[in-house]
C-alpha positions as CSV (number, residue, x, y, z in Angstrom):
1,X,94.6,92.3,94.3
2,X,91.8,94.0,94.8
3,X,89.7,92.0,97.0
4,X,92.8,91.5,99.3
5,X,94.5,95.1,99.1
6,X,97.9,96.1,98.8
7,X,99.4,95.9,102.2
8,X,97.8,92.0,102.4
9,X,98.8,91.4,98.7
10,X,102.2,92.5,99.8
11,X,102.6,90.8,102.7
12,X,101.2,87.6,101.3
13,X,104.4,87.9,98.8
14,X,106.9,88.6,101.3
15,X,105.6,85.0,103.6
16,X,106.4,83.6,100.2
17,X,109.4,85.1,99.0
18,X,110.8,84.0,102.8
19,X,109.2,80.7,102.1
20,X,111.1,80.2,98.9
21,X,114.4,81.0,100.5
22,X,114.0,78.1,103.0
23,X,112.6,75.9,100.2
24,X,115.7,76.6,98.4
25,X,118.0,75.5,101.6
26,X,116.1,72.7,101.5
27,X,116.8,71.8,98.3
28,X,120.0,72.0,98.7
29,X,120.3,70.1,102.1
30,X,118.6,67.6,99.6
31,X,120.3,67.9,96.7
32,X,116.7,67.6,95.1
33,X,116.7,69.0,91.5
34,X,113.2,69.0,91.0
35,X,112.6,70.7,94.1
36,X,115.0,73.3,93.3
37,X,113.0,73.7,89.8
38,X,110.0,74.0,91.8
39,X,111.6,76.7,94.1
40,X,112.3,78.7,91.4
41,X,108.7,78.6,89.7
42,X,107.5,79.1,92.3
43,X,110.3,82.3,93.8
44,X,109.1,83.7,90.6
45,X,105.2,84.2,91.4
46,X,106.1,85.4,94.9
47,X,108.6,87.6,93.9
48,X,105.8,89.1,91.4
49,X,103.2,88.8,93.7
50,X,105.3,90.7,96.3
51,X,106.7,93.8,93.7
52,X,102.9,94.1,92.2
53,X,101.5,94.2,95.7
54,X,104.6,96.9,97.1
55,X,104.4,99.5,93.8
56,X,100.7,99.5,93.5
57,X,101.2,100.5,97.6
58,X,103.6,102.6,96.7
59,X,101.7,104.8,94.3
60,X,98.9,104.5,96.9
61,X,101.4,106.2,98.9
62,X,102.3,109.2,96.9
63,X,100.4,112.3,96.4
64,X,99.7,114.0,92.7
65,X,101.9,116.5,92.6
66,X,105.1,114.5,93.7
67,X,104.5,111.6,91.7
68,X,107.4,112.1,89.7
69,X,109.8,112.5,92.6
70,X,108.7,108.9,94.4
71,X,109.0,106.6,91.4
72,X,112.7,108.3,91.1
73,X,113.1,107.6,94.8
74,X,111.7,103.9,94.5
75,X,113.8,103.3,91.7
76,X,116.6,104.7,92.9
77,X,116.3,102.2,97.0
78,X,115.7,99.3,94.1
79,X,119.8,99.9,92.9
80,X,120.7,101.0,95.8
81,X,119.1,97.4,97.4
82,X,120.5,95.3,94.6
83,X,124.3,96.4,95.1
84,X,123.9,96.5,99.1
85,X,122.4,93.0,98.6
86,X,125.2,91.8,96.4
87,X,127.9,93.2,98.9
88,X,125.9,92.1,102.0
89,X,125.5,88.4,100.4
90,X,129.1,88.1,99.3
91,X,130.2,89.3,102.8
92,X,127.9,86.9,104.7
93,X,129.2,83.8,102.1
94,X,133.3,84.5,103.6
95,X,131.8,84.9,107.0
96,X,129.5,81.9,106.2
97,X,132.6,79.5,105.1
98,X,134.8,80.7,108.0
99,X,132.2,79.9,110.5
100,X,131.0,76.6,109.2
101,X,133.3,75.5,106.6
102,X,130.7,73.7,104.6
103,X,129.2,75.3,101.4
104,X,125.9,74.0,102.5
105,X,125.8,75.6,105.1
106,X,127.4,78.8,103.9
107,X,125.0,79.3,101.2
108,X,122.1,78.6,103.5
109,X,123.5,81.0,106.5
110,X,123.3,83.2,103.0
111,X,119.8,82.6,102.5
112,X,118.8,82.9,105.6
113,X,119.7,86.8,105.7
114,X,116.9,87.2,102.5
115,X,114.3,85.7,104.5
116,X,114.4,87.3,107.6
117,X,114.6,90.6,105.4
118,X,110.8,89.5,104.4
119,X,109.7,88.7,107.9
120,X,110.8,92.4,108.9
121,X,109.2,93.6,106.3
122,X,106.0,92.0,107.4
123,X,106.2,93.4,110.4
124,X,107.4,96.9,109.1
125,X,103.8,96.9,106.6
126,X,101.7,96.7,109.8
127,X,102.7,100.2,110.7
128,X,101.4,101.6,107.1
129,X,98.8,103.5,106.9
130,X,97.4,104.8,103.7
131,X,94.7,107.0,104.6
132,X,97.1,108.8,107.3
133,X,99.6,109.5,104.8
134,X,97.4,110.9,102.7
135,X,96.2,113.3,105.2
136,X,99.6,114.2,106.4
137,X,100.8,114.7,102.6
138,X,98.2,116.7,101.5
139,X,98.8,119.3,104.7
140,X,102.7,119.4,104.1
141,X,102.3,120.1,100.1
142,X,99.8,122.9,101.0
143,X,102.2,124.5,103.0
144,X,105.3,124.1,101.0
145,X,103.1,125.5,98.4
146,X,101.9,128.1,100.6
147,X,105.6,128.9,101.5
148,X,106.4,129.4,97.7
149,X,103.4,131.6,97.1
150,X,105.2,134.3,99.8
């Protein structure tokens, strides 16, 4: 990770956490097993790739003295993302079968939603900047600070 950084670490993991999810339509289109067994290997190193890549950003992205407070936050969005996606995927599935009435194609109209979560997160880690963060941070704690002081 180092030689790549964190934002291109991360964004490497999202193109292959979306590339997964179409693999796994794929497979199913198919009905490949060893594909699918592939996917799934292979899901697993992007998915790592991608959380390694985001957290290490992530602590990038958080200043000393509120350490504490982000890694509640970020594991706080993580349960807050898993039962969104749970509702948001089971929703999709009814509106999947009643628009296509094929469980194919439900479960890939399904998959599809995952993947073009990835590709906007791509585009959403082009607008981070570390080192302005950092600078920004460090003024708004010094004058929170300096409010508490008065």
């Amino acid at each position: 990770m180092p030689r790549l950084g964190k934002i291109r670490t991360t964004t490497y993991g999202c193109w292959g956490v979306a590339l997964m999810f179409l693999l796994l339509i794929i497979s199913g289109v198919t009905q490949q097993a060893w594909l699918f067994q592939l996917q799934l290997f292979l899901f697993g190193i992007a998915a790592g790739v991608t959380t390694t890549g985001a957290l290490s950003l992530m602590l990038d992205l958080t200043a000393a003295e509120t350490a504490g407070t982000f890694i509640g936050a970020w594991g706080l969005a993580q349960a807050i993302a898993r039962g969104s996606a749970t509702v948001v995927g089971g929703t999709a599935l009814d509106i999947g079968r009643q628009l296509f009435g094929v469980p194919i194609l439900a479960y890939g109209f399904v998959f599809c939603l995952p993947m073009l979560g990835m590709l906007a997160a791509v585009l959403l880690l082009k607008q981070v900047d570390v080192s302005q963060f950092r600078q920004q941070s460090q003024v708004a704690i010094a004058k929170v600070l300096a409010e508490d002081l008065e």
